[in-house]
N, C-alpha and C positions, 0 to 999 in steps of 0.2 A: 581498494576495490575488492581485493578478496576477501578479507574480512568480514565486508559486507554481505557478499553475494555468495562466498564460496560454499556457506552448508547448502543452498539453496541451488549449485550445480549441481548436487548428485542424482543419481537417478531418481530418487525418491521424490525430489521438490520438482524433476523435469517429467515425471510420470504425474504427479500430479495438477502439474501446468496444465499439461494438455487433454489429460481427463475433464477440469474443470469447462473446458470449451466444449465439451458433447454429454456431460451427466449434470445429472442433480450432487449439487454442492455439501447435504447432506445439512443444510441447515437454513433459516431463513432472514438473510440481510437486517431485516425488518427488526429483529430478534435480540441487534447487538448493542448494548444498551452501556458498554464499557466505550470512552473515549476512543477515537480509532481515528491515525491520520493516515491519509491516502495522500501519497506524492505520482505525478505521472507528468512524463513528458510530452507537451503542446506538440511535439514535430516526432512522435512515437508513432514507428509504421508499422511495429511488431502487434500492438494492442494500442486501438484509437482510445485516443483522451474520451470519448463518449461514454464507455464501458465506466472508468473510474467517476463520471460525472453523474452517471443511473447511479452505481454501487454509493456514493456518498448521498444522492437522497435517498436512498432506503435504509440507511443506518442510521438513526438518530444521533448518534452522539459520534458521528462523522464531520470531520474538517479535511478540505482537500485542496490540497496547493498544488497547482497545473506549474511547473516550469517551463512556461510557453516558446522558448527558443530551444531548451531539451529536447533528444529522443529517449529511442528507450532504456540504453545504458547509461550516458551522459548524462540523466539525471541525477545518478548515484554521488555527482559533485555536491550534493548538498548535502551528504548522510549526517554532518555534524550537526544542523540545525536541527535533524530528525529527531536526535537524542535529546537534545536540550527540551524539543517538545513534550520527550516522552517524560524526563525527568520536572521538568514545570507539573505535569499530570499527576506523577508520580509525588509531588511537594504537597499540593494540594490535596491529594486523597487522605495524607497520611497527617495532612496539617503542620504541615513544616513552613 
């Protein structure tokens, strides 16, 4: 779990948590044209699964797996699949 999560405790990732809920994002979803997985938990009360469900259709090269019995931390049980995603992308770019 820390691992995961822990750069993203400090103030810096929690200042801009909740920046991103009342400003301009500073760029446009639409824009992101590099593979991007979104994972989000189906029973998340902190941020509804709806949010990641807009955010993956305005990124094109977005894929998004809801872990429908997860909330919002509990989903973090799957961070190893996350990587293997990221490293399959990472195979393919480079042609491995």
């Amino acid at each position: 779990f820390e691992s995961v999560v822990g750069p993203a405790l400090g103030a810096s990732g929690a200042v801009d948590d909740e920046l991103a809920y009342v400003a301009e994002w500073g760029f446009d979803p639409a824009d992101v044209v590099a593979p991007v997985l979104l994972v989000h938990g189906g029973r998340d009360r902190v941020v509804p699964v709806g949010h990641a469900r807009w955010l993956a259709r305005r990124c094109a090269g977005a894929e998004l797996w809801v872990a429908e019995e997860e909330g919002h931390l509990s989903v973090l049980a799957g961070a190893a699949s996350w990587v293997e995603w990221v490293r399959a992308r990472w195979d393919e770019a480079v042609g491995r």
